[in-house]
N, C-alpha and C positions, 0 to 999 in steps of 0.2 A: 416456339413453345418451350423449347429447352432451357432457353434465358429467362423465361417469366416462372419456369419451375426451380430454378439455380436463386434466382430474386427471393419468392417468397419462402424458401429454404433457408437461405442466409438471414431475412427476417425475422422468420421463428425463432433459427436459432439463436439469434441476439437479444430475444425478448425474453427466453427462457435464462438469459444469462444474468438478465439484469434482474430479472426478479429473483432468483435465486441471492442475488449478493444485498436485495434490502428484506430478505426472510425476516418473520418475527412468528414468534410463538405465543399465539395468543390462547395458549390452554389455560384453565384452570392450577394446573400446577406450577407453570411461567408466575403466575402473580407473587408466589412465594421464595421465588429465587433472585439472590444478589446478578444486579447488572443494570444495563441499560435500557429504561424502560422509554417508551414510547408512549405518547399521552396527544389528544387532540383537546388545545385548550380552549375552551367556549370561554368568553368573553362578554359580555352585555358591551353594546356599542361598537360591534362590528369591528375587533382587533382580533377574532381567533387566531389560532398559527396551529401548526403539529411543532410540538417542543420532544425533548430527550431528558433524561434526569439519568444519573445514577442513584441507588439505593439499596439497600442490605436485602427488600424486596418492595413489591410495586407498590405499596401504602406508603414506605419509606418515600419512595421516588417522591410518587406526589403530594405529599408533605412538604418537600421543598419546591417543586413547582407553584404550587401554591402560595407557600410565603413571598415568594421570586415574581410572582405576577399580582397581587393583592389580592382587594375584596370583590372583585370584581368579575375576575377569571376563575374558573374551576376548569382543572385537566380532566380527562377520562381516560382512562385505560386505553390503551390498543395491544399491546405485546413487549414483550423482549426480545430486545433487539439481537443481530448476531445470532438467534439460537440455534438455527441449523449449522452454525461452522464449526460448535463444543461436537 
């Protein structure tokens, strides 16, 4: 019982780690800050992906995602990346 309590301890703990180090701040306020935006690009014909842009803010960002994928792709918003480490 001790080892399957030691197990799913060290579990948690690892999961809380990893989430922690791909944090993004998807406020409201995030949209308007220079950095690393996060975008889920929809695609017509089944090419999506999650892409990154930098940008002066998140319109900036996907601006250039946009031109960088055509007419075909439109990005959406997810967050800023990194935000919890400022």
């Amino acid at each position: 019982m001790k080892k399957m309590v030691k197990i799913v301890g060290l579990a948690l703990g690892a999961s809380m780690m990893v989430s922690s180090a791909f944090a993004m701040d998807s406020s409201f306020d995030a949209m308007s800050k220079a950095g690393t935006h996060s975008f889920y690009v929809w695609c017509t014909g089944g090419k999506s992906s999650v892409q990154t842009a930098d940008g002066s803010n998140a319109k900036d960002a996907q601006a250039k995602l946009a031109a960088k994928n055509g007419n075909s792709c439109w990005p959406v918003w997810q967050g800023l990346k990194g935000a919890s480490d400022s």
